[in-house]
SEMI-171509 format. One record per residue (C-alpha): x negated, z, y negated; residue number from 1; residue in three letters. Coordinates in Angstrom, 2 decimals. Example, Ala and Ser with C-alpha at 12.3 -4.5 7.8 and 13.67 -1.06 7.14 Angstrom:
[[-12.30 7.80 4.50] 1 Ala] [[-13.67 7.14 1.06] 2 Ser] 
! end
This chain:
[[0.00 0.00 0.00] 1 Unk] [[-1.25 -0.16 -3.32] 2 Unk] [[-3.20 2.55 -4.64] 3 Unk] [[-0.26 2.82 -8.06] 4 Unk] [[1.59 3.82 -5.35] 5 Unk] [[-0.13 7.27 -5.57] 6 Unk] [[1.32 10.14 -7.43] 7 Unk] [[0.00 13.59 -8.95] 8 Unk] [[2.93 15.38 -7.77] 9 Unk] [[2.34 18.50 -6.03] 10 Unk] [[2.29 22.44 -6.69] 11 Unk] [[-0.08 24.19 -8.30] 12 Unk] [[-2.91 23.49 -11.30] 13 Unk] [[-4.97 21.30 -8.92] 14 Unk] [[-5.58 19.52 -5.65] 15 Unk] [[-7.53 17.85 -3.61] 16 Unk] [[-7.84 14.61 -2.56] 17 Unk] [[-10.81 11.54 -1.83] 18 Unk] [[-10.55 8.52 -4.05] 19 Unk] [[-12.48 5.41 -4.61] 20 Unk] [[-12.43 2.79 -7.23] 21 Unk] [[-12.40 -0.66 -6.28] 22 Unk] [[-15.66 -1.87 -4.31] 23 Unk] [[-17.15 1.77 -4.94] 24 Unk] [[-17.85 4.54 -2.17] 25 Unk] [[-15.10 7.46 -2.22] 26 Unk] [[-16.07 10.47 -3.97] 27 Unk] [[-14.21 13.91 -3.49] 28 Unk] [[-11.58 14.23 -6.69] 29 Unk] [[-10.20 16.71 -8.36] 30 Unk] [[-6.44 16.02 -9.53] 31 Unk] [[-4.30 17.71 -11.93] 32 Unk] [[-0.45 16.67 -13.30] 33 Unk] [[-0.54 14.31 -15.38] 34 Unk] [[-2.24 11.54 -12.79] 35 Unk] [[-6.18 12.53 -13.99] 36 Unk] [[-8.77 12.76 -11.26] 37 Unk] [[-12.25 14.66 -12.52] 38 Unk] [[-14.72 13.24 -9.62] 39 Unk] [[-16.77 16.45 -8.46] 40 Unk] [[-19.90 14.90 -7.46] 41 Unk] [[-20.91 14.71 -11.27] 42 Unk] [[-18.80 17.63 -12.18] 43 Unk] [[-21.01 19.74 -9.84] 44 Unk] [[-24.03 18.07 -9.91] 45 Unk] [[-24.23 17.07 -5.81] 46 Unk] [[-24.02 13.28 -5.56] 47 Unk] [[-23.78 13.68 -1.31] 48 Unk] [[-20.59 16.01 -1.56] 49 Unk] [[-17.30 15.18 0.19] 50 Unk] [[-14.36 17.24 0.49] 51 Unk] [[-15.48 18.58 4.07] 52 Unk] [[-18.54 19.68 2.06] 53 Unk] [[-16.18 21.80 -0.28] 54 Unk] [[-13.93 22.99 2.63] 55 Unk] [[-17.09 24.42 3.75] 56 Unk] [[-18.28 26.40 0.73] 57 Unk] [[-14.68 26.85 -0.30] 58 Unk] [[-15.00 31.01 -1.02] 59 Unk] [[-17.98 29.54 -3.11] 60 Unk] [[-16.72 26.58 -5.17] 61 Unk] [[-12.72 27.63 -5.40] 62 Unk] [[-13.23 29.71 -8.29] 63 Unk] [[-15.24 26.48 -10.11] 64 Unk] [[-12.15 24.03 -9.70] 65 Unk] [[-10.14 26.49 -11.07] 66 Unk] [[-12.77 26.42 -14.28] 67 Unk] [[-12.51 22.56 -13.86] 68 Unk] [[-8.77 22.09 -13.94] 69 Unk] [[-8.52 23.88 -16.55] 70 Unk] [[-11.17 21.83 -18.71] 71 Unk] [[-9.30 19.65 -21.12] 72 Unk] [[-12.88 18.63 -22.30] 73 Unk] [[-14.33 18.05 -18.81] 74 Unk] [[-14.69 14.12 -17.87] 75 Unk] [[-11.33 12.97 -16.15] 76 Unk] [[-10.04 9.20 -15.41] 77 Unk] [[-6.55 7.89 -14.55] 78 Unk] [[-5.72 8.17 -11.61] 79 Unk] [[-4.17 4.61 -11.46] 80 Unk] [[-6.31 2.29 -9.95] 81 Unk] [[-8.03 4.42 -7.69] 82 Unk] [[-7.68 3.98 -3.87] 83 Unk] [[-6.29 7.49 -2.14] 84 Unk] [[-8.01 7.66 1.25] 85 Unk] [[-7.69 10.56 3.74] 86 Unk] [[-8.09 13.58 1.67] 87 Unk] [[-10.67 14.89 4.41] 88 Unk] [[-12.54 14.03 7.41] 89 Unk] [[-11.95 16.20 10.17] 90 Unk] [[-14.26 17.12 13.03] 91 Unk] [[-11.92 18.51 15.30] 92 Unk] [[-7.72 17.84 14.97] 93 Unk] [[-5.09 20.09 16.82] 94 Unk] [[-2.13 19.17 17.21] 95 Unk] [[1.14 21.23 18.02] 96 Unk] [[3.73 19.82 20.31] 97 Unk] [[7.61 21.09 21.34] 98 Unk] [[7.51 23.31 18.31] 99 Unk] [[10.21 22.89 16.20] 100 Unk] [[13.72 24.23 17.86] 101 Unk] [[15.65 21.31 17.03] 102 Unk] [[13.21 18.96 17.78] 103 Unk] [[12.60 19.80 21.28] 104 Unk] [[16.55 20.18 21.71] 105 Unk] [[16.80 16.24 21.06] 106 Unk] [[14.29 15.07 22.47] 107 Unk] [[14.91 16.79 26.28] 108 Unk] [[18.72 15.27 26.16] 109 Unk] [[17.29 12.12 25.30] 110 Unk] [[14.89 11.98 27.92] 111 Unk] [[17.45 13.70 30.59] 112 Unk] [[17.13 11.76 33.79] 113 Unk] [[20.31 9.24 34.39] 114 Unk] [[21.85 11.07 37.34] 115 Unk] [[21.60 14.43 35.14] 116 Unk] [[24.95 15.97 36.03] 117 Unk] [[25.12 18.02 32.63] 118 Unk] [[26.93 16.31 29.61] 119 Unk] [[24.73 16.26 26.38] 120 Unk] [[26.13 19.34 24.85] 121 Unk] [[25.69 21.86 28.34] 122 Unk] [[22.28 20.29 28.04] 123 Unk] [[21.55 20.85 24.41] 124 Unk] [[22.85 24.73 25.26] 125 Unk] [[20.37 25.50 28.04] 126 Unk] [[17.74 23.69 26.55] 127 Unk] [[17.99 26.14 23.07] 128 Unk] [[18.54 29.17 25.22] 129 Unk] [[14.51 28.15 26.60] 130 Unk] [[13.07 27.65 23.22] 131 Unk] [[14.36 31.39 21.79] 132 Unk] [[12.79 32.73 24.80] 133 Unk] [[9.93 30.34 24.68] 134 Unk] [[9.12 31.67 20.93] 135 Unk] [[10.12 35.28 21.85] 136 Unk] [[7.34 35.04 25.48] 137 Unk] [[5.85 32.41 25.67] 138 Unk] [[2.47 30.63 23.75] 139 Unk] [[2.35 27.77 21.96] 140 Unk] [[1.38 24.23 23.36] 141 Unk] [[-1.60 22.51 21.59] 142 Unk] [[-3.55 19.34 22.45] 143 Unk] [[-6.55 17.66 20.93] 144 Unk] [[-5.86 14.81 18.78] 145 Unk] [[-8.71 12.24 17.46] 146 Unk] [[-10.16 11.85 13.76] 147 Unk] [[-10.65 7.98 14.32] 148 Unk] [[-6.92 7.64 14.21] 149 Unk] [[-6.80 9.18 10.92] 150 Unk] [[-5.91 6.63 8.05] 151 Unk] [[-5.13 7.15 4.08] 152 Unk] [[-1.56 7.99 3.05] 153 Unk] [[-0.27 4.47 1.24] 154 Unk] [[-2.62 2.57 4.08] 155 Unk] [[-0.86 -0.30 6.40] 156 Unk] [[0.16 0.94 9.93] 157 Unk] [[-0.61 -1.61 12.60] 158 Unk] [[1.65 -0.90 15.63] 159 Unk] [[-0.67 -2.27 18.72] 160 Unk] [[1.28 -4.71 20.69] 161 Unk] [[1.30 -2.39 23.75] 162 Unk] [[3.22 0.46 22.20] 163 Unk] [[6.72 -0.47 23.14] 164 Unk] [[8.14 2.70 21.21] 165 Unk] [[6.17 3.64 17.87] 166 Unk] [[7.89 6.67 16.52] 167 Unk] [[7.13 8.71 13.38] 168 Unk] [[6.50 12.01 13.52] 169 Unk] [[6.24 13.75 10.04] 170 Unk] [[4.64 17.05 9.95] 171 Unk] [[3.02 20.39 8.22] 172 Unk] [[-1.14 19.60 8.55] 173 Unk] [[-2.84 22.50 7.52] 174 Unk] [[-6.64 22.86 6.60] 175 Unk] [[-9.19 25.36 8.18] 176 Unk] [[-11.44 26.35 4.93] 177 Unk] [[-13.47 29.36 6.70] 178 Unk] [[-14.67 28.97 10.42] 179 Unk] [[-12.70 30.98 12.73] 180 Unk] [[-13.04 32.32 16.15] 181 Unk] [[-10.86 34.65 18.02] 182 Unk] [[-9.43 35.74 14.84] 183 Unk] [[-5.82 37.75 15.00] 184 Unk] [[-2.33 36.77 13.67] 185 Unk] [[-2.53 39.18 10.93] 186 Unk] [[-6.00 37.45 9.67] 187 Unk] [[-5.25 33.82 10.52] 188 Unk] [[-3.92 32.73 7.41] 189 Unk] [[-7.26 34.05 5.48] 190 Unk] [[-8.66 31.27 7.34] 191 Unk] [[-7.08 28.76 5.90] 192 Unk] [[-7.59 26.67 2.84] 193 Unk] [[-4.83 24.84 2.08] 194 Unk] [[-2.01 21.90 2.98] 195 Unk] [[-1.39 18.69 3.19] 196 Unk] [[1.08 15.71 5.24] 197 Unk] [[0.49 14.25 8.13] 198 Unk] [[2.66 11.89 9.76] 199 Unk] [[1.98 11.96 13.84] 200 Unk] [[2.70 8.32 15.27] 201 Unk] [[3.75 8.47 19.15] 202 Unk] [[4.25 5.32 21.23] 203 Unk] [[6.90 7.13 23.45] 204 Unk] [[7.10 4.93 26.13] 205 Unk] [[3.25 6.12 26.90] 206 Unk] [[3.92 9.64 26.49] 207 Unk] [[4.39 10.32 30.24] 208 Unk] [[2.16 8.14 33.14] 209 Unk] [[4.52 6.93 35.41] 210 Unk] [[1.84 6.40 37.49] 211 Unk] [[0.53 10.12 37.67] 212 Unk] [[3.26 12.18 37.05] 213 Unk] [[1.74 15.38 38.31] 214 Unk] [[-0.59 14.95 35.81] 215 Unk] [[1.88 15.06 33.00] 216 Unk] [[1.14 13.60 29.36] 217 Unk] [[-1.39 10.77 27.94] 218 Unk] [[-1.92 11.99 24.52] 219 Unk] [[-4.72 9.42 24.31] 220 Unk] [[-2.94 6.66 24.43] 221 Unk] [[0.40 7.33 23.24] 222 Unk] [[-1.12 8.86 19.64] 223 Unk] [[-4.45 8.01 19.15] 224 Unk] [[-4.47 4.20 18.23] 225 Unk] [[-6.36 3.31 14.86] 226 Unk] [[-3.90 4.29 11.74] 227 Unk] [[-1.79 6.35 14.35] 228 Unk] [[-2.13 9.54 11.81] 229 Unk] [[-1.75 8.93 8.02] 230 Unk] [[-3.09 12.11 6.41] 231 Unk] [[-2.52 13.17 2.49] 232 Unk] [[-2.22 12.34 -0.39] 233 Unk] [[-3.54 15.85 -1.04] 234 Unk] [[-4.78 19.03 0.04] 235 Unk] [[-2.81 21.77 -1.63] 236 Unk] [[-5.05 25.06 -2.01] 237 Unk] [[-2.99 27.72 0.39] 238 Unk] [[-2.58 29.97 -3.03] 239 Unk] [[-0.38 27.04 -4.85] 240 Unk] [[2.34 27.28 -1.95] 241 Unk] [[4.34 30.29 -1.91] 242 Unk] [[5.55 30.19 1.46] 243 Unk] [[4.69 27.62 4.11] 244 Unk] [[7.26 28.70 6.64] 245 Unk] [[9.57 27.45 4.09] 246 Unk] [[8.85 24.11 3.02] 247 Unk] [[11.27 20.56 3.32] 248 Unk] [[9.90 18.31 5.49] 249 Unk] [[11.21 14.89 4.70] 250 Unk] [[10.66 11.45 6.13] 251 Unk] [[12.78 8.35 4.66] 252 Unk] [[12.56 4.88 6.88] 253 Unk] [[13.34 1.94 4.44] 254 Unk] [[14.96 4.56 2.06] 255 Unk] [[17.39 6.47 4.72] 256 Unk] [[16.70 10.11 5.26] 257 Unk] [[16.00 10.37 9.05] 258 Unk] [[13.98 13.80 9.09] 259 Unk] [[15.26 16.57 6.58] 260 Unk] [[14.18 19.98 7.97] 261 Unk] [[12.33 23.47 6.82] 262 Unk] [[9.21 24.60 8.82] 263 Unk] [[11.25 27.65 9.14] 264 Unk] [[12.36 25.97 12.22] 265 Unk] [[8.90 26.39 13.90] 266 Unk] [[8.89 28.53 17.15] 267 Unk] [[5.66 29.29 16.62] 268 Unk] [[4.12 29.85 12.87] 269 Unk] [[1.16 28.45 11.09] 270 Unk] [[-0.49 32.20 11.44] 271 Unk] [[0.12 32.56 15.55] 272 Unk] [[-1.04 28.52 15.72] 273 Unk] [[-4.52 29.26 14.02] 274 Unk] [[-4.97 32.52 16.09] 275 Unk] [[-3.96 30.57 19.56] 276 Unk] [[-6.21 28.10 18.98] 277 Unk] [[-9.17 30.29 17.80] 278 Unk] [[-8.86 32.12 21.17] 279 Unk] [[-10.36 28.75 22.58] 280 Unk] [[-11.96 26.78 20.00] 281 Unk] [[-14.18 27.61 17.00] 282 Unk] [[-12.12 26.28 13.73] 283 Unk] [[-14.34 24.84 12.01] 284 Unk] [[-14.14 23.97 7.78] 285 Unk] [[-12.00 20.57 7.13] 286 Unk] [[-10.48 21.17 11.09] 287 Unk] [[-6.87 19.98 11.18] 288 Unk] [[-4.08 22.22 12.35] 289 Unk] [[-0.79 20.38 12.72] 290 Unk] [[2.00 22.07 13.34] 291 Unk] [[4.86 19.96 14.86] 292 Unk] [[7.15 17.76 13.79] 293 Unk] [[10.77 18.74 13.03] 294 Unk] [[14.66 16.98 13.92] 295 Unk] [[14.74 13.46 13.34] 296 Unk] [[12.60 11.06 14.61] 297 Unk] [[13.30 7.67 16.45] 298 Unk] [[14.30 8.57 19.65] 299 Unk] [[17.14 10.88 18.29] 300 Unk] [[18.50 8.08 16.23] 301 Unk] [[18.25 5.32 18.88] 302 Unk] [[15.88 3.33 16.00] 303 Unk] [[12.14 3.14 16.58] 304 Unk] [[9.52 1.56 14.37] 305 Unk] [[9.47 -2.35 13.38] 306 Unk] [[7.23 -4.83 11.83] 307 Unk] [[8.40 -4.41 8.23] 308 Unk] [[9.54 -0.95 8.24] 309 Unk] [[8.28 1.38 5.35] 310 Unk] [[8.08 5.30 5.82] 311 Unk] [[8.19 7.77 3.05] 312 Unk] [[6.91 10.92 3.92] 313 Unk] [[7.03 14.27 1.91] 314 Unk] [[6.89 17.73 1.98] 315 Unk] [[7.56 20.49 -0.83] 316 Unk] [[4.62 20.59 -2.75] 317 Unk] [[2.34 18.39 -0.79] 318 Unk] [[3.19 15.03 -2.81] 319 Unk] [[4.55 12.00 -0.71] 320 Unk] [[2.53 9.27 1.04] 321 Unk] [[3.87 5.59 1.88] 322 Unk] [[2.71 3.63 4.37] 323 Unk] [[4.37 0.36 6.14] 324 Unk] [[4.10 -0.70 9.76] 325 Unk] [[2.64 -3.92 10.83] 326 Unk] [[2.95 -5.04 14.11] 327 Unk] [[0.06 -6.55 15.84] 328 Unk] [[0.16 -9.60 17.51] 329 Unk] [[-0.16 -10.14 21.16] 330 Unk] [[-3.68 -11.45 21.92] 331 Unk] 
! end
């Protein structure tokens, strides 16, 4: 998409995001209301830095973009005309699944086998009876997703000609800003430097190999194509959102609402996410955390992705990304 697409709307005096002017290398930005980007290489004299660079000094440099934003006299540019890539890079990218109520509760009577003797609402009722207990026992269920499939937040889509069902997935990303390791719920969020929007692409129809069904799922393949995860426009420091188990998630196909839903409807919260996953992994700064995607996507509606279509993706005070799908010819 084009890069006037991009917007300055989010909450808070400042964000984060990586920009680049045409033909130029991107270079980690500061942005502030009123669409001006102050480029923090020069601002704090470190040609090399990148945002993961930031993330990883962010106890250290948080208090300077603070200074910054609040520097009429300091050296900002429009941001028109400036291309809004991936705000970060990650290393490592986790990804929630089954972890919004409603979510899971659609997609398990959609994919109820044909000779299922239960109608769709005795389903739906068993179904939510398992996710209260799930959220009440149970942990949460996280996979590894991959960085290459990151892509910028207004970038194309291209829909490989072997995914038969691209879906959209619109979700919470949040962003690991102090490493952590076996850390506790109560400390988790301390961990954490801000927010931003991710949109989770699944080809459903390669979610489950037929071939090897004790096995189970093929994350690989069904959500890790090139462009499969648009990611921004910004990173929202964690301060600048008052509550991120209450924010809207929205996504819009071609201008119709088709996901409208608070992260309140998470089983399992940003803080007990981070602390699950720590008990594993080392969180490293600029990791991804995303958290599930609500009510709403494709297979609920009976209406997957097409060449064409345009998604519109936002979430309260995260800004909104666009990005249409291409589909890729058959070679």
């Amino acid at each position: 998409m084009k890069p006037a697409a991009a917007s300055a709307y989010f909450s808070g005096p400042f964000a984060l995001g990586s920009l680049a002017a045409p033909g130029q290398a991107a270079f980690p930005g500061l942005v502030i209301p009123g669409e001006r980007v102050l480029d923090l290489r020069a601002a704090l004299g470190e040609p090399a830095l990148t945002t993961r660079r930031i993330l990883e000094r962010w106890d250290e440099l948080l208090p300077h973009l603070h200074e910054f934003a609040a520097d009429e006299t300091a050296d900002w540019r429009p941001l028109e005309g400036l291309r809004v890539q991936a705000p970060v890079e990650p290393r490592q990218v986790f990804q929630s699944g089954a972890n919004y109520r409603q979510h899971v509760i659609d997609l398990d009577v959609a994919h109820r086998a044909p000779d299922d003797p239960r109608t769709a609402e005795e389903a739906r009722a068993e179904i939510a009876a398992v996710m209260d207990r799930r959220a009440a026992e149970d942990l949460p269920y996280v996979f590894i997703g991959l960085p290459g499939a990151i892509t910028g937040p207004y970038d194309d889509v291209v829909l490989p000609d072997w995914a038969e069902q691209p879906d959209w997935e619109l979700e919470l990303a949040v962003v690991i800003g102090r490493p952590a390791y076996r850390v506790d719920v109560e400390e988790a969020l301390e961990h954490v430097a801000g927010y931003t929007v991710a949109n989770d692409l699944t080809d459903r129809a390669t979610v489950f190999r037929r071939d090897m069904k004790a096995i189970g799922t093929d994350w690989l393949r069904s959500k890790n194509a090139p462009g499969f995860t648009p990611l921004g426009p910004w990173i929202v420091p964690a301060a600048s959102i008052a509550d991120p188990g209450d924010l809207r998630v929205t996504l819009k196909l071609n201008g119709e609402t088709m996901q409208d839903e608070s992260t309140g409807d998470m089983l399992f919260g940003i803080a007990r996410l981070v602390s699950y996953i720590s008990r594993t992994s080392r969180l490293l700064p600029g990791d991804l955390v995303l958290t599930g995607s609500p009510a709403g996507n494709g297979m609920h509606w009976g209406r997957l992705l097409r060449d064409g279509d345009v998604m519109e993706g936002s979430i309260t005070g995260l800004g909104v990304q666009r990005t249409r799908c291409l589909r890729e010819t058959a070679s």
